[in-house]
C-alpha positions as CSV (number, residue, x, y, z in Angstrom):
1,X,2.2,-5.0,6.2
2,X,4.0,-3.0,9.5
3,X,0.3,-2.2,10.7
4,X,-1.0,-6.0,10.3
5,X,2.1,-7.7,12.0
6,X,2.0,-4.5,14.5
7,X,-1.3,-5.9,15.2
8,X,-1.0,-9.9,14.7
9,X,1.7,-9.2,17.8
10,X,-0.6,-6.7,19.9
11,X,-3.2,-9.5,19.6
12,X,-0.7,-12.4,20.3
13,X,0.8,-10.8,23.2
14,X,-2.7,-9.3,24.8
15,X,-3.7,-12.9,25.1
16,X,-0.6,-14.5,26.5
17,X,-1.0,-11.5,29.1
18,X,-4.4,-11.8,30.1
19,X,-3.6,-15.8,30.2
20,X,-0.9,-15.0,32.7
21,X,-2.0,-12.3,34.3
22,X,-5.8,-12.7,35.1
23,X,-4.6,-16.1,37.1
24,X,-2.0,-13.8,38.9
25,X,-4.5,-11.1,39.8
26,X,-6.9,-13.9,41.3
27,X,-4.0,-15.1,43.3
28,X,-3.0,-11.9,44.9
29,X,-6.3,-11.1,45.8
30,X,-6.1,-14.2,47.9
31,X,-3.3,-14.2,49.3
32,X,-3.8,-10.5,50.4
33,X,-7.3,-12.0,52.1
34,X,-5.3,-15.0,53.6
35,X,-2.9,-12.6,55.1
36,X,-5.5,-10.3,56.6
37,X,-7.1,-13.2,58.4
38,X,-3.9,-14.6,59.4
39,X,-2.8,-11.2,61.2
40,X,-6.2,-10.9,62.7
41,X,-6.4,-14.3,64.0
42,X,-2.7,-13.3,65.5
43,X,-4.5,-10.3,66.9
44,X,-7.0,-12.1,68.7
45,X,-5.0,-14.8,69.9
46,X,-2.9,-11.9,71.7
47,X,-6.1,-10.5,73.1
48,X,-7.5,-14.5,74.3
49,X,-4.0,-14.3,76.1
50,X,-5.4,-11.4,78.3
51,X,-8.8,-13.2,79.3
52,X,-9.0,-14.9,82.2
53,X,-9.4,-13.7,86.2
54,X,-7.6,-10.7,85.5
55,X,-8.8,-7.0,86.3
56,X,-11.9,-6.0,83.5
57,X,-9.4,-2.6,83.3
58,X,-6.6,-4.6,81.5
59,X,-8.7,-6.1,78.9
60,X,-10.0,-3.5,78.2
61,X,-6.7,-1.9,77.7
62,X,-5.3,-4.7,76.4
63,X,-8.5,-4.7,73.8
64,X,-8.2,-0.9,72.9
65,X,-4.2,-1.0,72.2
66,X,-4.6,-4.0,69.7
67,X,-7.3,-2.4,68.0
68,X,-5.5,1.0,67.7
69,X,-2.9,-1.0,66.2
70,X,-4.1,-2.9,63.9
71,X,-7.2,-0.5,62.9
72,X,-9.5,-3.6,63.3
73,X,-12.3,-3.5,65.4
74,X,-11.6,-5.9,68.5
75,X,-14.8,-7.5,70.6
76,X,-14.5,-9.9,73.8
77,X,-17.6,-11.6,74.9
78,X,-17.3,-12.6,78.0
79,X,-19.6,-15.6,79.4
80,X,-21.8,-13.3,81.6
81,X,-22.7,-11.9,78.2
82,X,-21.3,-8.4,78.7
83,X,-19.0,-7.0,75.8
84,X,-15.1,-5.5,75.9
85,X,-14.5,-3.3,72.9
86,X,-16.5,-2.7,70.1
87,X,-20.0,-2.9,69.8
88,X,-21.3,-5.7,67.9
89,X,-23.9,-8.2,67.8
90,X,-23.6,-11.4,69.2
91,X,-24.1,-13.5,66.0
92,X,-25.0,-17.4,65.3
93,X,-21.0,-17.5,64.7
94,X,-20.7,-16.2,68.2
95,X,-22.6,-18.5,69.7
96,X,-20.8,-21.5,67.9
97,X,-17.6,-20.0,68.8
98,X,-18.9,-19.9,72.2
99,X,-19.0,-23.6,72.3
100,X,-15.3,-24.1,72.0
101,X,-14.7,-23.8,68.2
102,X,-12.5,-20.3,66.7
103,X,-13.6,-20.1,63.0
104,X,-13.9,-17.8,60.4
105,X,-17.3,-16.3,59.9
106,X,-18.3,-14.4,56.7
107,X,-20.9,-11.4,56.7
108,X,-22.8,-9.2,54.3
109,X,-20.0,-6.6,54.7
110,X,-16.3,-8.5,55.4
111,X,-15.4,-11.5,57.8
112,X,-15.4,-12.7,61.6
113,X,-12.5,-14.5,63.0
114,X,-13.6,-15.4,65.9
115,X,-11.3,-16.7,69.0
116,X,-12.8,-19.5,71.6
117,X,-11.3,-19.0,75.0
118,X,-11.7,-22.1,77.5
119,X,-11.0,-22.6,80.8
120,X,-12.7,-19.5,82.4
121,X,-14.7,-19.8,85.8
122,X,-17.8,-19.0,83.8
123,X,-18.1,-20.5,81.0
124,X,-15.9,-19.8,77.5
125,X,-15.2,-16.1,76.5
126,X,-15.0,-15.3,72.3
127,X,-12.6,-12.8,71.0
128,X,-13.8,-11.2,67.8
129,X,-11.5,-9.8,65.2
130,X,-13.7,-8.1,62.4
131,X,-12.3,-7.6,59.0
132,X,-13.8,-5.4,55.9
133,X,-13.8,-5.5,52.7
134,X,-11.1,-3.0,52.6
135,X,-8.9,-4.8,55.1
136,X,-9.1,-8.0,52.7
137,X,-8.1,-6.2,50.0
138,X,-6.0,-4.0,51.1
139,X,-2.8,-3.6,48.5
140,X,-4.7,-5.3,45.9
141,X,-5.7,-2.3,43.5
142,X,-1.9,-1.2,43.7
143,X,-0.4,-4.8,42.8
144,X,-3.5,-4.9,40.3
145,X,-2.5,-1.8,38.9
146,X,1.3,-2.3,38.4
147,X,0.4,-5.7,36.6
148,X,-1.6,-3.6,34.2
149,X,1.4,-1.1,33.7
150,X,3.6,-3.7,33.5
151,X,1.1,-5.5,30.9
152,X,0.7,-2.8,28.5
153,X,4.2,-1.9,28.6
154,X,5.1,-5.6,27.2
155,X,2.6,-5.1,24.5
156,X,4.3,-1.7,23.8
157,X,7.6,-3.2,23.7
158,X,6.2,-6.3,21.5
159,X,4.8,-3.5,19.0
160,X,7.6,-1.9,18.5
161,X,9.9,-4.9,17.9
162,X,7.2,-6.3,15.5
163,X,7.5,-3.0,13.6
164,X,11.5,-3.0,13.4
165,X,10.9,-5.9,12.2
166,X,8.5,-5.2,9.5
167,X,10.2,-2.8,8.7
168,X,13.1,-4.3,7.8
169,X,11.1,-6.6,5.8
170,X,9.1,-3.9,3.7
171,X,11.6,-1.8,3.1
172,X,13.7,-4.1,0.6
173,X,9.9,-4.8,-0.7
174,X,9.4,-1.4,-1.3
175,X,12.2,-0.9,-2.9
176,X,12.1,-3.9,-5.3
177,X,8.1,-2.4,-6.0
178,X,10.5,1.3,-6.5
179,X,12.6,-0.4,-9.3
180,X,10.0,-2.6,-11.1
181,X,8.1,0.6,-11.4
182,X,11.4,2.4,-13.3
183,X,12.0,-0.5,-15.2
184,X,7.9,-0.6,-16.1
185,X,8.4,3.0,-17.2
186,X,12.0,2.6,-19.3
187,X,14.4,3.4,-17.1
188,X,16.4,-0.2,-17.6
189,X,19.2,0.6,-16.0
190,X,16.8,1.0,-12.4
191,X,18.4,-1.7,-10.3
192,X,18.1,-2.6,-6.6
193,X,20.3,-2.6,-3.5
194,X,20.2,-5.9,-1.7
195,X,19.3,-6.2,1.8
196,X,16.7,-7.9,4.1
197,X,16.0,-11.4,4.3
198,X,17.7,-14.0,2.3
199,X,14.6,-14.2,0.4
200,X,14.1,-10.7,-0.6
201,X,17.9,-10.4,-1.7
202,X,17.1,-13.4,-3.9
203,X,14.1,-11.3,-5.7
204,X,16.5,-8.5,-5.9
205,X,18.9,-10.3,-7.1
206,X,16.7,-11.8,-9.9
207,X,14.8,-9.0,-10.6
208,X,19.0,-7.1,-11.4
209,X,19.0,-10.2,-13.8
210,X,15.8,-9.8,-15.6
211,X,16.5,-6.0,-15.8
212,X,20.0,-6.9,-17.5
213,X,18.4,-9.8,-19.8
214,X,16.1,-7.2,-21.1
215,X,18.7,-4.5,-21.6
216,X,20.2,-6.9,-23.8
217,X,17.6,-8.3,-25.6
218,X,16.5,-5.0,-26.1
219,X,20.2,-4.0,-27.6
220,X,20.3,-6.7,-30.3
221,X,17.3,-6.0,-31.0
222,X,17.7,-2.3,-32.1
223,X,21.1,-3.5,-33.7
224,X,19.3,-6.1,-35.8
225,X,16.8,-3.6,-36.5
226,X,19.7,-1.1,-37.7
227,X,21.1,-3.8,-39.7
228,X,18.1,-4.5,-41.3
229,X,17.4,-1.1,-42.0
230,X,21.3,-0.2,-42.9
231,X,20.9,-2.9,-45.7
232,X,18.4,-1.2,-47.6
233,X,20.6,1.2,-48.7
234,X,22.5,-0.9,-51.0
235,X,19.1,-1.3,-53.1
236,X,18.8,2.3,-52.3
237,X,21.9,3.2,-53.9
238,X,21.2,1.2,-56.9
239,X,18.1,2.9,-57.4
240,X,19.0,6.1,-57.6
241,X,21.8,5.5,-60.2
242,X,18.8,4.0,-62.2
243,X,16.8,7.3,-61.6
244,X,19.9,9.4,-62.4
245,X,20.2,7.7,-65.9
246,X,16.7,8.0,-67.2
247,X,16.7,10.0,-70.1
248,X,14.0,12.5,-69.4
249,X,15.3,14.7,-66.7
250,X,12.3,15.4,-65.1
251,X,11.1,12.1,-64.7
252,X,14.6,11.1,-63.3
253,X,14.1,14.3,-60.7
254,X,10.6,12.9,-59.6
255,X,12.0,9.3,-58.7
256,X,15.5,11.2,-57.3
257,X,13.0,13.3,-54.8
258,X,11.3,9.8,-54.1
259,X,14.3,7.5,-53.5
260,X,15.5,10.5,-51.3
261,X,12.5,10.7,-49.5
262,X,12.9,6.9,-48.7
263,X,16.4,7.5,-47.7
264,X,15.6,9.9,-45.4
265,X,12.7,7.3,-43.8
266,X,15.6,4.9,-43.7
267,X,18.0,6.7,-41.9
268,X,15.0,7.7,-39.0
269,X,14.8,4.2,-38.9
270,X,18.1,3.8,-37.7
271,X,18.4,6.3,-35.6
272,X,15.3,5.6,-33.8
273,X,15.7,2.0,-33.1
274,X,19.4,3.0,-31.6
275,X,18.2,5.8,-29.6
276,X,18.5,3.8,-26.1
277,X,14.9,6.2,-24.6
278,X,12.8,7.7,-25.9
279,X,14.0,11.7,-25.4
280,X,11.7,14.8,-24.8
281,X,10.9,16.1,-28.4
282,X,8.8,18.4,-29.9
283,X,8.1,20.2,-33.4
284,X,5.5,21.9,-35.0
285,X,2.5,20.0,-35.6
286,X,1.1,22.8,-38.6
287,X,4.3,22.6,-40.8
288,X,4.6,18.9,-40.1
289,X,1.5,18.1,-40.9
290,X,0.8,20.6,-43.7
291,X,4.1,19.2,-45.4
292,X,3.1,15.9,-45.7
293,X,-0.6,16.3,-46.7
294,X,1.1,18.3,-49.8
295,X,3.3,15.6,-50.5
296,X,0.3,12.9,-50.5
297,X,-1.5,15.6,-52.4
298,X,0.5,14.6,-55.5
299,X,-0.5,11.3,-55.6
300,X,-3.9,12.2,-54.2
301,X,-4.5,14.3,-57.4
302,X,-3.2,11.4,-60.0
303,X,-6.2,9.4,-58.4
304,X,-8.5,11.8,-58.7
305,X,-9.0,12.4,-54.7
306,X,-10.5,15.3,-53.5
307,X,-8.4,16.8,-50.3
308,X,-9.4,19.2,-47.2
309,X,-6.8,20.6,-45.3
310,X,-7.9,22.9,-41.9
311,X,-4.9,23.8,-40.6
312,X,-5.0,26.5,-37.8
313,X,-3.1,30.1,-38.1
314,X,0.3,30.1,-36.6
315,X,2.3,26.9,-35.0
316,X,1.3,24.2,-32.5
317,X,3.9,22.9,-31.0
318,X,3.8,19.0,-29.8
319,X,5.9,16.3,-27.7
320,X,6.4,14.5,-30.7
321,X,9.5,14.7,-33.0
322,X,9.3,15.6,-36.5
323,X,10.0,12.8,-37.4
324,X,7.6,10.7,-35.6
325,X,5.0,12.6,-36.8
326,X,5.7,12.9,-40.0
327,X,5.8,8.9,-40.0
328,X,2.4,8.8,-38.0
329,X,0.9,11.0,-40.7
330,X,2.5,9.0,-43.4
331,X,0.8,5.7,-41.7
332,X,-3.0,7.3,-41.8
333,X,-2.5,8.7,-44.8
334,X,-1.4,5.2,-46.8
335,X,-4.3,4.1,-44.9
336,X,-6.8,5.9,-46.9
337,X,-5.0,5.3,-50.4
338,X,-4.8,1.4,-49.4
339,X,-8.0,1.1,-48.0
340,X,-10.2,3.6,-50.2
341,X,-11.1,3.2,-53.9
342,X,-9.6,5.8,-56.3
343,X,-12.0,8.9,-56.1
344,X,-12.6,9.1,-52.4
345,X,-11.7,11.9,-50.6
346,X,-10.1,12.8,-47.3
347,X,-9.7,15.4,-44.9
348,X,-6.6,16.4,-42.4
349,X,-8.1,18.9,-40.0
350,X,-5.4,20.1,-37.3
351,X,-7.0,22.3,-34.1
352,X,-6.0,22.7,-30.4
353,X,-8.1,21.9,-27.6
354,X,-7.7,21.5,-24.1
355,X,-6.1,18.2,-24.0
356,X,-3.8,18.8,-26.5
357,X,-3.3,19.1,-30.0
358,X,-6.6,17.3,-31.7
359,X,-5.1,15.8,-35.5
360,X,-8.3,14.0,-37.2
361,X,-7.7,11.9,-40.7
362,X,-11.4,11.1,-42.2
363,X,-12.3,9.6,-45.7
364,X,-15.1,8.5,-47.7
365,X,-14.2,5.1,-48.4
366,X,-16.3,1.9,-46.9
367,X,-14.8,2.7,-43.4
368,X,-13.3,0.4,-40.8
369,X,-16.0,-2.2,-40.5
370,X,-13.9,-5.5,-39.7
371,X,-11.0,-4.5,-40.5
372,X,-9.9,-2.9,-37.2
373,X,-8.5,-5.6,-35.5
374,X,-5.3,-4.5,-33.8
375,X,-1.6,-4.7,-34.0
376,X,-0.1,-7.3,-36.5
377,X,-3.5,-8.2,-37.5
378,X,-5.9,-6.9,-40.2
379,X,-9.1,-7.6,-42.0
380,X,-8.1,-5.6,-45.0
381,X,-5.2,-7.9,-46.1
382,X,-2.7,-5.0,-44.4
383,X,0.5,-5.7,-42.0
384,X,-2.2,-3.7,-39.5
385,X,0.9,-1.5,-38.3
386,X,-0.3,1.9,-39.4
387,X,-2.6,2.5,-36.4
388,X,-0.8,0.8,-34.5
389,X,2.0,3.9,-35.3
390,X,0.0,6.5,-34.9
391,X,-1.6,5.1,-31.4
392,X,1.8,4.5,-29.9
393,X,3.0,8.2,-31.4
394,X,0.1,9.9,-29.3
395,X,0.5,7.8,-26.6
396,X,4.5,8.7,-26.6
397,X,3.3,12.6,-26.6
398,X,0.7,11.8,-23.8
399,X,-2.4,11.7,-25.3
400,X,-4.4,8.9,-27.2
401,X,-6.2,7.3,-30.1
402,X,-9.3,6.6,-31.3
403,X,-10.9,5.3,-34.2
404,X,-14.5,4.8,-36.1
405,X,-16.3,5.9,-38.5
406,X,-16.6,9.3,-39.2
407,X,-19.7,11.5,-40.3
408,X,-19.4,10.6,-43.8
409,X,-19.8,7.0,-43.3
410,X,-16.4,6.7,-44.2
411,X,-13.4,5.7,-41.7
412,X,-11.9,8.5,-39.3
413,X,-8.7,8.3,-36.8
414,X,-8.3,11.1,-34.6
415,X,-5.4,11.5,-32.8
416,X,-4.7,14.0,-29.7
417,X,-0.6,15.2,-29.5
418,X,0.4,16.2,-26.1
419,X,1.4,19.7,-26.4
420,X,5.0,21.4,-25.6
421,X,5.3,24.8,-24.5
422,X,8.2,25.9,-27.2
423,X,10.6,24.0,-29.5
424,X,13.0,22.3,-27.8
């Protein structure tokens, strides 16, 4: 925006200039040319003054001092036809002037002003005052010049105020582009300082507001969520006292393990949805991942599913939390049980790769086929949040998602876990 109004005010000002100035130069250059033929008409006049009966030795004195003065070169014809001065060539202006008219003669190479003197014994005398192109321009370049100078110097001047200017117009712009960019990235408490134009304080002003608004949306939201979630553990509660008084004991373990499990979910829950960002985590994808494809395993082998687990040698370490993953793994995982007849098998390969850690879930159910629709929505009669988890967990690490179906004809989500260099 600077360079554009630094140039709307270049143009603007170059044309006032030129509009003002061109008429200007025109002028000077006549004036300087009506002054040169003024002072040579003065010139001659001075020299007429010394023709008459007089001595030839005094013109020709007379002739010789005014053209040393004035650098001009100074003729008198007399009317016996001889010349006092310098050579020149009696011209058709001559001869007219020789009738008893002074004029101003132009030639190929500057003007004549030519003098008629009257009254002489032999006729009438001409004095000749010759002026060149030089001597009718003479100061012009210089005036011409300074105009320029003084022309560019305006348009400098006019630039830089125009970028003052713009700058104090961008730089509130810039600012309010700074913040929206924080706010766009989670940072809600970004906010602007006022300053510019009335107009841009007002946009910063609103844009504070909006960035409040949100904060507080977003508050009561995680609060309601943390309600919702805190309430669950009434039912909770009750449940495990009905586990706890089962008579066999090791069916009362099983569902104690299970309503634990879901406690623990709970309570993630909660802390999640309080957590005000989203801080730098990391954990290790391998035990992770390993832990809950033996949990699923259990219900896996009750349905008669067969299960493949590649998991690599050691730990890979990922910018996810445990607990994030473990939820992401839970979603693709309740994927295949929901979505897959009993019998059909899935695979959890985990491997690094250059991008990141590469996690791939495939089955061989029916696959995806209309059922991938997106967020909220599902062909498969589901809530359609599941990939929707595990997209926005890889995304959260910095890496992605994709889905399709896999080699087995069956459905496949691989996922690819920004990496972390230790545990943190």
């Amino acid at each position: 925006m600077r360079r554009w109004l630094a140039l709307l005010v270049a143009a603007t000002t170059s044309l006032v200039l030129v509009a003002l100035l061109v008429p200007m130069g025109l002028l000077v250059r006549a004036l300087a040319q009506s002054g040169a033929v003024n002072r040579a008409t003065a010139e001659a006049q001075s020299v007429a003054a010394s023709v008459g009966p007089a001595d030839r030795a005094a013109l020709t004195l007379a002739v010789k001092r005014t053209s040393a003065s004035s650098g001009h070169a100074v003729t008198v014809f007399l009317p016996d036809g001889t010349l006092v001065g310098s050579p020149a060539p009696r011209s058709a202006a001559v001869e007219l002037a020789a009738r008893g008219r002074s004029l101003v003669a132009e030639t190929p190479s500057g003007l004549e002003v030519l003098v008629s003197v009257e009254g002489l014994p032999g006729g009438t005398a001409v004095v000749r005052a010759y002026l060149t192109e030089a001597d009718l321009r003479q100061g012009v370049p210089e005036v011409w010049l300074g105009m320029l100078v003084l022309g560019l110097a305006l348009i400098g001047l006019g630039i830089l105020v125009a970028d003052r200017l713009a700058l104090a117009l961008t730089r509130p712009m810039t600012g309010l582009a700074r913040v929206s960019h924080r706010l766009a990235a989670g940072d809600l408490a970004a906010r602007t300082t006022p300053g510019g134009p009335p107009e841009v304080r007002d946009v910063g002003l609103a844009l504070d507001h909006l960035a409040g608004r949100i904060s507080d949306l977003l508050a009561e939201e995680r609060e309601t969520a943390a309600d919702i979630s805190h309430r669950l553990r009434t039912p909770l509660t009750g449940l495990r006292l009905e586990a706890e008084s089962l008579a066999d004991p090791e069916e009362a373990a099983r569902l104690g393990a299970r309503v634990d499990a879901l406690e623990r979910a709970v309570s993630s829950v909660i802390l999640d949805v309080r957590r005000h960002s989203h801080e730098q985590a990391a954990c290790d994808a391998v035990a992770v991942v390993g832990d809950r494809v033996a949990f699923w395993s259990v219900l896996a082998e009750d349905q008669n599913r067969p299960v493949t687990l590649d998991l690599p040698p050691g730990s890979l370490t990922v910018a996810v939390s445990a607990a994030e993953l473990s939820a992401c793994v839970d979603a693709l995982l309740d994927n295949v049980f929901a979505h897959t007849p009993e019998g059909a098998g899935f695979t959890v390969r985990l491997s690094p790769g250059q991008d990141g850690v590469r996690l791939e879930v495939a089955d061989t159910g029916p696959g995806f086929g209309a059922g991938l629709l997106g967020r909220g929505r599902s062909g498969a009669g589901s809530t359609g949040l599941g990939l929707d988890i595990a997209r926005r967990t890889a995304e959260a690490s910095g890496g992605s998602m994709t889905a399709g179906d896999g080699p087995d004809c069956g459905a496949m989500v691989v996922l690819v876990l920004g990496r972390r260099s230790s545990l943190s």
